[in-house]
DSSP file (Angstrom, degrees, kcal/mol; ACC not computed):
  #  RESIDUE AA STRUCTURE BP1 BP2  ACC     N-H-->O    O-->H-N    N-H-->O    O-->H-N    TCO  KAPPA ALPHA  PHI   PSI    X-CA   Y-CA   Z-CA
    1    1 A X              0   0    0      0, 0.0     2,-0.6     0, 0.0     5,-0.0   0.000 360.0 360.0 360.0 164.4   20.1   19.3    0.5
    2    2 A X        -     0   0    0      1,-0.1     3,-0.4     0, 0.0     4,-0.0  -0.956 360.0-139.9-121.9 118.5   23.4   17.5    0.9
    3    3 A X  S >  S+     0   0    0     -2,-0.6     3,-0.8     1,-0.3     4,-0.3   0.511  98.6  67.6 -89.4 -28.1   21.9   13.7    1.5
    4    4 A X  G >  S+     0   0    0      1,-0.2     3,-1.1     2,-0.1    -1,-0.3   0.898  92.1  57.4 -81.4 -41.8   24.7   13.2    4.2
    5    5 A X  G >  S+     0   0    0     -3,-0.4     3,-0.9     1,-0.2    -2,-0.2   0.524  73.6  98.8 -73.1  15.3   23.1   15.8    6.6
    6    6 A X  G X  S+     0   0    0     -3,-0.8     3,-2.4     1,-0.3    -1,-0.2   0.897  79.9  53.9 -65.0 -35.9   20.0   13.9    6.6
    7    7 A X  G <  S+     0   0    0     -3,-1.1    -1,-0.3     1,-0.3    -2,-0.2   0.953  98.2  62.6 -52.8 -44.7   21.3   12.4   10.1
    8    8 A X  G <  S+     0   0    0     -3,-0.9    -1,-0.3    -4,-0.3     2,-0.3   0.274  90.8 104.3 -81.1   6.6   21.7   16.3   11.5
    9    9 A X  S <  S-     0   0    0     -3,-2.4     5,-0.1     1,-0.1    -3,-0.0  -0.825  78.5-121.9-120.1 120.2   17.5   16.3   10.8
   10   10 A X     >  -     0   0    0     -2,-0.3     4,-2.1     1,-0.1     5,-0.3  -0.036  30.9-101.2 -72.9-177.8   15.4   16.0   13.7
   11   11 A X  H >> S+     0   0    0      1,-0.3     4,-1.5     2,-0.2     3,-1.3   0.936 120.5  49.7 -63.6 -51.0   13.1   13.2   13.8
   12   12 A X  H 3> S+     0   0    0      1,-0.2     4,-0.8     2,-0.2    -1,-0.3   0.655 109.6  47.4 -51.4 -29.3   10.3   15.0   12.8
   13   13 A X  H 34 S+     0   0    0      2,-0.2    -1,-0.2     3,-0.1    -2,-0.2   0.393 107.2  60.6 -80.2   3.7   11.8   16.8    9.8
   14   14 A X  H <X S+     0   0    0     -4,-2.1     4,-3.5    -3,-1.3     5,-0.3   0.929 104.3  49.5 -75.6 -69.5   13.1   13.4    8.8
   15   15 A X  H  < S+     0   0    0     -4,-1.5     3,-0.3     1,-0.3    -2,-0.2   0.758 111.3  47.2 -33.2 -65.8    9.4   12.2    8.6
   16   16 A X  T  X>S+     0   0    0     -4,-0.8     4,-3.9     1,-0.3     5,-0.5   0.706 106.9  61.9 -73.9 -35.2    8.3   15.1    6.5
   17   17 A X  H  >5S+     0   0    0      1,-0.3     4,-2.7     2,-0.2    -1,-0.3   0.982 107.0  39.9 -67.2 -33.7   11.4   14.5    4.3
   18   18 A X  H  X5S+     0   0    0     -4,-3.5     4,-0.9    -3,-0.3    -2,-0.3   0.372 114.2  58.8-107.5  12.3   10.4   11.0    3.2
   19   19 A X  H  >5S+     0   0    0     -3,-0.3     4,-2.5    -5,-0.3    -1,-0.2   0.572 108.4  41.1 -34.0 -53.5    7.0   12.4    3.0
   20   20 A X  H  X5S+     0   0    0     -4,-3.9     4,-1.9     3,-0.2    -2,-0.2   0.965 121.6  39.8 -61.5 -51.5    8.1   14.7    0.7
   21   21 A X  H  X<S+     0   0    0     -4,-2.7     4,-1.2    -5,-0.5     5,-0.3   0.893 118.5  53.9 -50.4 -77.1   10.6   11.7   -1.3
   22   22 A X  H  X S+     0   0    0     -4,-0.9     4,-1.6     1,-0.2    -1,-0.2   0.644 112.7  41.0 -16.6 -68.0    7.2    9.2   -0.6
   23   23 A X  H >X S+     0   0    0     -4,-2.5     4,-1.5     1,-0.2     3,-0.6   0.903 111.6  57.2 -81.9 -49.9    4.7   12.0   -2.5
   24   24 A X  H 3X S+     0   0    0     -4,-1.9     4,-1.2     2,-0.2     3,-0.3   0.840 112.4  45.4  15.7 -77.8    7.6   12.7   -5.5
   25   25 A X  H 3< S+     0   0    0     -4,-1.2    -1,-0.2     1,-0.3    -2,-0.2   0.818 107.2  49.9 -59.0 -49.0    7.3    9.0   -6.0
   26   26 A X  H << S+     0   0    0     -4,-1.6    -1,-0.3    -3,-0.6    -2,-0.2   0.970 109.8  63.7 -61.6 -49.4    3.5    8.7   -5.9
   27   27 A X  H  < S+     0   0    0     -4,-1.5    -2,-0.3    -3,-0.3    -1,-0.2   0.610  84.4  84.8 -29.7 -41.4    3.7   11.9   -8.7
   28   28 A X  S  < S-     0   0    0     -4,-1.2     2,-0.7    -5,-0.2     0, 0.0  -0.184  82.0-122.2 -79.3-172.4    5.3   10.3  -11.2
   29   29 A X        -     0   0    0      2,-0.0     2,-0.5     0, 0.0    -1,-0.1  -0.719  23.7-176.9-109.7  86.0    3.8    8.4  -13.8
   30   30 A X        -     0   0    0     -2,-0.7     2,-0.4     1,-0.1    -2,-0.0  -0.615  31.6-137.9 -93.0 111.0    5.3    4.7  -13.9
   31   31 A X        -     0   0    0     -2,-0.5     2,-0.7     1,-0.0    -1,-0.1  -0.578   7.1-137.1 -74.9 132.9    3.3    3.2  -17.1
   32   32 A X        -     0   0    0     -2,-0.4     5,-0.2     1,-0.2    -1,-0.0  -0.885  17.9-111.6-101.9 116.0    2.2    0.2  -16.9
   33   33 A X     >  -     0   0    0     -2,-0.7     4,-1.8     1,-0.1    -1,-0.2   0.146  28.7-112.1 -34.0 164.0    2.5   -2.3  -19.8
   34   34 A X  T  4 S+     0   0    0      2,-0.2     5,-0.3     3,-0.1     4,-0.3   0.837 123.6  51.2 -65.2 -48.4   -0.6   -3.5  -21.7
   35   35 A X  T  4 S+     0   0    0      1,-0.2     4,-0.6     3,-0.1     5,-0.2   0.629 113.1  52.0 -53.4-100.7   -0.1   -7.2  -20.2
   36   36 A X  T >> S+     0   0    0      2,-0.2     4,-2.5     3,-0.1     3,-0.6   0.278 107.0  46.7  11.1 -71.6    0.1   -5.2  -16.7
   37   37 A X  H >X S+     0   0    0     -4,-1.8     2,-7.9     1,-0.2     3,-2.4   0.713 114.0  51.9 -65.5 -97.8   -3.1   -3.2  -17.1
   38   38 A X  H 34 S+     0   0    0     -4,-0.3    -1,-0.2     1,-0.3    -2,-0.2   0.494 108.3  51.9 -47.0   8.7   -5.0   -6.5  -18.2
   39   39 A X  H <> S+     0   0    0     -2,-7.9     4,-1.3    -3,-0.6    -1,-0.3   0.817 115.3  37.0 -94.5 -27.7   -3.8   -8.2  -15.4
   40   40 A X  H <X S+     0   0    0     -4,-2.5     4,-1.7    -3,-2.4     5,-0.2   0.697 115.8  51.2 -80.0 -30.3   -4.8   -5.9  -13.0
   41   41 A X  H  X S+     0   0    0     -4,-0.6     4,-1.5    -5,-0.4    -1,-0.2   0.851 111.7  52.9 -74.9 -40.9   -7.9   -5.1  -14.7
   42   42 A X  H  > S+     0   0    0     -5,-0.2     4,-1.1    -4,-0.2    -2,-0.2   0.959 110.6  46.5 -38.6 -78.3   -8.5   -9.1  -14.8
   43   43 A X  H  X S+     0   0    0     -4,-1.3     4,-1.4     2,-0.2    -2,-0.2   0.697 113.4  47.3 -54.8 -48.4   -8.0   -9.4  -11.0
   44   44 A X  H  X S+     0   0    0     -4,-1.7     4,-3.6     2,-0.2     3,-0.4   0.966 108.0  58.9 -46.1 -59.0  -10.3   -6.4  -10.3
   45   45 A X  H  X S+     0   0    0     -4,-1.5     4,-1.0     1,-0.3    -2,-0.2   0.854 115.6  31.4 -37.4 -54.5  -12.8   -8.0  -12.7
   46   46 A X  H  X S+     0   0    0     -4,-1.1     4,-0.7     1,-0.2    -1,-0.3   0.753 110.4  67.0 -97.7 -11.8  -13.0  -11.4  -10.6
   47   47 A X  H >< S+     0   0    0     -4,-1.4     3,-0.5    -3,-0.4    -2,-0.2   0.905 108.7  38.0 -62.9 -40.4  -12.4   -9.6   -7.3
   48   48 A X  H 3< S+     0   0    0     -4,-3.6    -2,-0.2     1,-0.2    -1,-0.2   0.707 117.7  50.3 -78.8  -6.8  -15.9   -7.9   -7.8
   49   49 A X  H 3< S+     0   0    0     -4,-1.0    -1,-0.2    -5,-0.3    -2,-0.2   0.464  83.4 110.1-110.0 -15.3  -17.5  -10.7   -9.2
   50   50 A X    <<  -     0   0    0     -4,-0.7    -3,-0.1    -3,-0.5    -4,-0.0  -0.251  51.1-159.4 -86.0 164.5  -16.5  -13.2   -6.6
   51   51 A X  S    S+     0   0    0     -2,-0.1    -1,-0.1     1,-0.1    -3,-0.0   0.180  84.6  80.4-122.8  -7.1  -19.4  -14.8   -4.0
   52   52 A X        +     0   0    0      2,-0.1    -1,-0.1     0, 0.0    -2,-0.0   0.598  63.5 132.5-109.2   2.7  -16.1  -15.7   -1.7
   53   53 A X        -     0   0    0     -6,-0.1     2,-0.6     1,-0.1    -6,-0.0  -0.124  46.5-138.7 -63.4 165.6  -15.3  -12.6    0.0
   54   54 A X        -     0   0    0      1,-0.1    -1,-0.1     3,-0.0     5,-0.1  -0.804   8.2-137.9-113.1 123.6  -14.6  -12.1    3.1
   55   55 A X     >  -     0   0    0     -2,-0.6     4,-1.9     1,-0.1     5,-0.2  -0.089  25.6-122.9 -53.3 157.9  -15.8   -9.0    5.6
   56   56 A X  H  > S+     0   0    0      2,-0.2     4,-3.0     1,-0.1    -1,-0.1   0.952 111.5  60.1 -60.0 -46.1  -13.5   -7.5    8.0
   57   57 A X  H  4 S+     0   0    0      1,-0.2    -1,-0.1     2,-0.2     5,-0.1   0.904 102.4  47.7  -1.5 -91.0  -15.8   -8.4   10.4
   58   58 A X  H >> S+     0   0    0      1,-0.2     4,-2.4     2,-0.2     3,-1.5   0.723 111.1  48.1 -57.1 -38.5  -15.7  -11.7    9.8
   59   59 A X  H 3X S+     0   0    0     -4,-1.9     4,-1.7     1,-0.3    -1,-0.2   0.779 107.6  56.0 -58.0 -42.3  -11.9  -12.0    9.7
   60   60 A X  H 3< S+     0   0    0     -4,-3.0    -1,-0.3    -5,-0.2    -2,-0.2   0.192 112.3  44.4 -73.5   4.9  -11.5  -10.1   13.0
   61   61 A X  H <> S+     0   0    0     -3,-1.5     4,-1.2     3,-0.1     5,-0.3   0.370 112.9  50.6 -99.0 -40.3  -14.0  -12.7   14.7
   62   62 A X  H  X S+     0   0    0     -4,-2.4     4,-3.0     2,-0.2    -2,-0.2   0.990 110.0  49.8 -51.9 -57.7  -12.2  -15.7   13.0
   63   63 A X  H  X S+     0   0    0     -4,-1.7     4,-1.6     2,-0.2    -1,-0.2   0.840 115.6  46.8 -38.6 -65.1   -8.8  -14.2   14.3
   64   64 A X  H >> S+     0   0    0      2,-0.2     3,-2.3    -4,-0.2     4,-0.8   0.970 108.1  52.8 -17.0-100.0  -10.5  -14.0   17.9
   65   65 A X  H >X S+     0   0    0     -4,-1.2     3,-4.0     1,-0.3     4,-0.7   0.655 113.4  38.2 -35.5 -67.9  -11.8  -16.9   17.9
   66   66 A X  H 3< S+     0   0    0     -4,-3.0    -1,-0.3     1,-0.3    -2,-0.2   0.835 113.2  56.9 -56.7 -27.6   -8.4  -18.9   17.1
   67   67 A X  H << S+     0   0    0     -3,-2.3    -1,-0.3    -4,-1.6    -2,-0.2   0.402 107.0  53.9 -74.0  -1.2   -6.4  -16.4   19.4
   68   68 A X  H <<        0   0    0     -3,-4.0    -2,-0.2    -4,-0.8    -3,-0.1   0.855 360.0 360.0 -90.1 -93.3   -9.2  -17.8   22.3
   69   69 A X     <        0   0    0     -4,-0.7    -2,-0.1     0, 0.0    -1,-0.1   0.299 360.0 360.0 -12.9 360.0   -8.2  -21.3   21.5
């Protein structure tokens, strides 16, 4: 496809195009450094491990509440 006739594309084949481009993108395999994975692997680590999360719940009543206010 010629990248200028994207404009001649109704709105709904537009969507599906950058669907397609979107899932391309998701496909590839972008490697991640070693620092990388053990930073993310780190950050998982204390994410499961932490005693301060928060529900959705709770965040959607906090959020209420101040939007009452």
């Amino acid at each position: 496809m010629d990248l200028q006739n994207y404009r001649d594309l109704s709105t709904s084949e537009k969507v599906l195009l950058v669907e397609e481009i979107w899932d391309s993108i998701a496909e590839d395999k972008m490697a991640l450094t070693k620092q990388q994975k053990e930073l993310l692997d780190d950050r998982l680590k204390t994410y499961r491990t932490s005693s301060k999360r928060t529900t959705w719940e709770t965040i959607k009543k906090n959020v209420r509440a101040k939007k009452a206010k």
